[in-house]
N, C-alpha and C positions, 0 to 999 in steps of 0.2 A: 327289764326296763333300763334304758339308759340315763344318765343323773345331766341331761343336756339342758342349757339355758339358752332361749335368745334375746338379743336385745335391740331394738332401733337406736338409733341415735347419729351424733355430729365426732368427727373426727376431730381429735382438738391439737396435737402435735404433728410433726413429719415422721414417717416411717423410723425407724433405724433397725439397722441389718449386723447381725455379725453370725458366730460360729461359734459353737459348744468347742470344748475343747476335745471333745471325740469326734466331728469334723460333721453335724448338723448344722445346717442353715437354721437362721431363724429371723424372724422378726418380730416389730414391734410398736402399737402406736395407741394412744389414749381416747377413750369416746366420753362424750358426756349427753349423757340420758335423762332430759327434763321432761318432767311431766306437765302437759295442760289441762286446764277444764276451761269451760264459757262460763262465765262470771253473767249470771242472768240481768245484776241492777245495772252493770255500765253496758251490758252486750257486748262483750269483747272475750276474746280469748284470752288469758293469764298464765304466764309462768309459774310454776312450782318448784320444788326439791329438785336439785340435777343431782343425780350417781353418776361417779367417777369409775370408771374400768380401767384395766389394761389388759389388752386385747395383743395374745404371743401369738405368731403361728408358726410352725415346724415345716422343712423340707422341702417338697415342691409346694408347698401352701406361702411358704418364708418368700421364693421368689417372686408369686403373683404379688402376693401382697405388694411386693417395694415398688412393683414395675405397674401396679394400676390406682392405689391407695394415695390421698393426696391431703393436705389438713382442710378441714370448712367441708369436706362431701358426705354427705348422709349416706351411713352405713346399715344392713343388717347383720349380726356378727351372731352364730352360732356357735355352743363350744360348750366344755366341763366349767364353771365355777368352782373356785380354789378362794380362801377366806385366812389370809395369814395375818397375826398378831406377834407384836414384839415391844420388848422395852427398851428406851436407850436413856440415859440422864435422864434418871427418873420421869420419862412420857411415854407412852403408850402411844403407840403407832399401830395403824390398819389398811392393811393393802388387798382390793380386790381384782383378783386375775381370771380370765379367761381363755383357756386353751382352747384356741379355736378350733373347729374340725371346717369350717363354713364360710367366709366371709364376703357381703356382697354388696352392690351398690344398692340403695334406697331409690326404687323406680317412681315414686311417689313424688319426687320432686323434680325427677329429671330422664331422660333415657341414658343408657350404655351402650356398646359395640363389644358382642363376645367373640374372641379369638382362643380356639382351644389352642393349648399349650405341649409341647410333648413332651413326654415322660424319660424321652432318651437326654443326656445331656449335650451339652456344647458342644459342638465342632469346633476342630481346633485350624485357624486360618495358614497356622505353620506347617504339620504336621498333618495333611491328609491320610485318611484313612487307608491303609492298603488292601492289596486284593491278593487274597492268597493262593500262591503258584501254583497249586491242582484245579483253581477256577477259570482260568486262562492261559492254557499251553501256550509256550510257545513268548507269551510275554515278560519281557525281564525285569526282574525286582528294582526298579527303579521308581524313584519318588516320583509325584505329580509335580507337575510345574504348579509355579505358585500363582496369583492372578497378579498380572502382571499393570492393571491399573488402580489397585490399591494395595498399600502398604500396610500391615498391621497396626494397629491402635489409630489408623488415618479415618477421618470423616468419609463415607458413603459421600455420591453425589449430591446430595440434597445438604449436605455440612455436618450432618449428625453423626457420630460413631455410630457402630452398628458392628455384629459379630452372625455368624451364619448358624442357625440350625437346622436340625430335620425332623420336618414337622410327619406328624400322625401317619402321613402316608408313605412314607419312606422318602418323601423330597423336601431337596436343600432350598431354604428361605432365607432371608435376611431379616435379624432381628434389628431392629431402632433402639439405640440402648438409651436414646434421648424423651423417645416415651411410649416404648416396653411394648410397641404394635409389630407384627409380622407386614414383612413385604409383600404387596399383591404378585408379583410374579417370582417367579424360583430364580435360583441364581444361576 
């Protein structure tokens, strides 16, 4: 049996990203989970108790999260519940975490657009990949030329920075680092 919890809910801060100091990504961003009922005398729906969460996620989870996660978008969040208490000047403090394994958009209020993501990391815009000298007799260990209408850290045509990777099928795409969608055609 796995100890998993899920929860609905509203994103209530903006992402933040950083790095374990053993060099894991991660992130991280606040949900608050109100409950309703229908209140039968006035007919209407009524707010309840909101839970507070914080919702981490790990590794390739850390980068979807920053690159589709947004405050105000209703969430599903999947994940371990963690329950820490502490004292500081004499008060008692309660913080609950969620290690997510899951996190996704709330279809219920709106649609999404899924782009799988790949597993391999970045391409580097400097330093192309080489081909090693027993795969290609004959060709000399010479770097690729670089692309010669855009500069590193420069905006893509459309104004947006953007970084290339190689998605699922072994081809080179352009990422939008302005909002985290793959380019429709290769580069």
């Amino acid at each position: 049996m796995k100890d998993l919890i899920t929860i609905r809910g509203f994103v209530a801060t903006e992402v933040t990203s950083s790095t374990t100091t053993g060099g894991t990504a991660t992130a991280s961003f606040r949900v608050g989970v109100t409950s309703r009922r229908f209140d039968e005398p006035t007919k209407s729906w009524v707010d309840g108790h909101t839970n507070w969460f914080t919702v981490k996620g790990y590794r390739q989870l850390a980068g979807t999260i920053g690159c589709s996660i947004r405050k105000g978008q209703p969430v599903i969040v999947v994940g371990r519940l963690k329950l820490s208490t502490w004292e500081k000047d004499g008060r008692v403090y309660h913080s609950t975490i969620i290690d997510a394994v899951g996190v996704g958009h709330d279809l219920t209020f709106g649609s999404a657009n899924f782009t799988r993501t790949s597993s391999k990391p970045v391409l580097s815009l400097v330093e192309p990949p080489r081909v090693p000298d027993n795969e290609h007799p004959g060709v000399m260990d010479e770097p690729m030329d670089e692309p010669e209408d855009h500069e590193e850290g420069q905006p893509d045509d459309d104004g947006h920075p953007s970084v290339v990777i190689e998605d699922s099928d072994g081809g080179i795409v352009s990422l939008d680092l302005e909002t985290g969608e793959l380019a429709e055609s290769g580069v």
